[in-house]
C-alpha positions as CSV (number, residue, x, y, z in Angstrom):
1,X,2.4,-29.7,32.8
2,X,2.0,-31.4,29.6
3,X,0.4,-28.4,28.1
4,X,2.9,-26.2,29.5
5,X,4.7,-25.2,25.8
6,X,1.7,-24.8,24.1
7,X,0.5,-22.3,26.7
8,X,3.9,-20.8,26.2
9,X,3.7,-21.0,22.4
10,X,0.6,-19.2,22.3
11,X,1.8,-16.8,24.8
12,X,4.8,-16.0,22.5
13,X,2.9,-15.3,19.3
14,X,0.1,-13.2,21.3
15,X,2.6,-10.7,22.9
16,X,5.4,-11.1,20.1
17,X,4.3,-10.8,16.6
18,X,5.8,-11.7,13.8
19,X,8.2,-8.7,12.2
20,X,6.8,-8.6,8.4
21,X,2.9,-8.4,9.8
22,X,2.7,-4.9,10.3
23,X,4.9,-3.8,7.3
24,X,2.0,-4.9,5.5
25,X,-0.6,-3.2,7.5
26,X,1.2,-0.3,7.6
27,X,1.5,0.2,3.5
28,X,-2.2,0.1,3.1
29,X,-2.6,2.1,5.6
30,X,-0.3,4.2,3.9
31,X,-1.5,4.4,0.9
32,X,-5.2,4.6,2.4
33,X,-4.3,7.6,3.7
34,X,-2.9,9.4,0.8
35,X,-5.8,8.6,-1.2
36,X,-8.5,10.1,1.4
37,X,-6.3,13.3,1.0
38,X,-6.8,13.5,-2.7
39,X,-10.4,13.9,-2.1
40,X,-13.5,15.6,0.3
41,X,-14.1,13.6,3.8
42,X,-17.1,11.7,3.1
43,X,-16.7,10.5,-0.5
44,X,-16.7,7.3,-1.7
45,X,-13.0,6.1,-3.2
46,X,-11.7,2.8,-3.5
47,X,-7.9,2.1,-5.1
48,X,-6.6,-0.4,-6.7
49,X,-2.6,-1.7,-6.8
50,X,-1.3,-1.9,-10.6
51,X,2.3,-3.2,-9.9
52,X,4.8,-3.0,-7.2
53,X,9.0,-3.3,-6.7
54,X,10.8,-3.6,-3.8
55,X,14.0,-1.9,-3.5
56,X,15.1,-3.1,-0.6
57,X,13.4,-4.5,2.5
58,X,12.2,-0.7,3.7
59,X,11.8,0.4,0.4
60,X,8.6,0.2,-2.2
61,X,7.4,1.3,-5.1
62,X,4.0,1.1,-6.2
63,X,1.6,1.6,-9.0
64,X,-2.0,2.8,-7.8
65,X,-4.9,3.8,-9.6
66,X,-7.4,5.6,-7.4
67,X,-11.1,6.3,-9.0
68,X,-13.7,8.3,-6.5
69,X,-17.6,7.6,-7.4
70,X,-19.6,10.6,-8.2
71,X,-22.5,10.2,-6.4
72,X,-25.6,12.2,-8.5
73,X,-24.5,10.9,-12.1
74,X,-22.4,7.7,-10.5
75,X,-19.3,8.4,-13.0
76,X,-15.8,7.4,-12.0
77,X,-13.1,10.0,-12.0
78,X,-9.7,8.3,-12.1
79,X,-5.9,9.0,-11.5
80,X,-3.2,7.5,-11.2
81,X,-0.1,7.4,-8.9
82,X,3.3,6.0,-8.0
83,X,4.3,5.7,-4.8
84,X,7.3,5.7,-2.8
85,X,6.9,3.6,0.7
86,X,10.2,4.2,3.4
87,X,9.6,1.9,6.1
88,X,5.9,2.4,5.7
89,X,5.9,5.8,5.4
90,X,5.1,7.9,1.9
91,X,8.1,9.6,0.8
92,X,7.3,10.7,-2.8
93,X,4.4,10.6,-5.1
94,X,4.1,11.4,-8.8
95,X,1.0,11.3,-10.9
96,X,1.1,9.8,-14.0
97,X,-1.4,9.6,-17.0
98,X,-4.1,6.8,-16.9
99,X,-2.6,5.1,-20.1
100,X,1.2,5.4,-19.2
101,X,3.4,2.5,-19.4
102,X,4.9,2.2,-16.3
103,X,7.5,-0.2,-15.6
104,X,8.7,-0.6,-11.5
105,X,11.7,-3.0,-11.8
106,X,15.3,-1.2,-11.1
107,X,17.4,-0.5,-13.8
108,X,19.9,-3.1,-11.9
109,X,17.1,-5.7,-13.0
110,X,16.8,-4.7,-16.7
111,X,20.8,-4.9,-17.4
């Protein structure tokens, strides 16, 4: 009996997860899979987050820069991205040039 909450405790956590967990899993996921789009299956890509803002709790933006390894030469070919995240899901994308000066605060914050 006297470990009877901790049993219950652990029980909780195991088949009720937090709420923010997978809203992080599911953005690099997200953006995981838009970047395996941009280029053949098989080839080796990594990405990398510049900056982010949060609009809202659903909404994101974020900065990527997304570089895929040329395997016979081993050069980098680079591009960059922002993002639009909706409740994990990609909305909108823009490329943007490499050296661009992106800023991904609201206007709301500037004023």
């Amino acid at each position: 009996m006297r470990y009877l909450p901790t049993l219950i405790l652990l029980i909780s956590f195991v088949f009720f997860p937090s709420v923010s967990e997978p809203a992080h899993h599911s953005i690099a996921t997200t953006i995981d899979r838009f970047v395996s789009t941009l280029y053949p299956k098989g080839s080796r890509y990594f990405w990398v987050i510049n900056n982010t803002s949060t609009q809202s709790q659903e909404e994101i933006i974020i900065d990527i820069n997304a570089s895929l390894r040329n395997l016979p030469d081993k050069t980098l070919t680079e591009s960059r991205f922002l993002l639009l995240v909706v409740e994990g899901e990609l909305m909108a994308t823009q490329k943007i040039p490499l050296d661009a000066n992106v800023d991904c605060s609201s206007e709301e914050e500037e004023a």
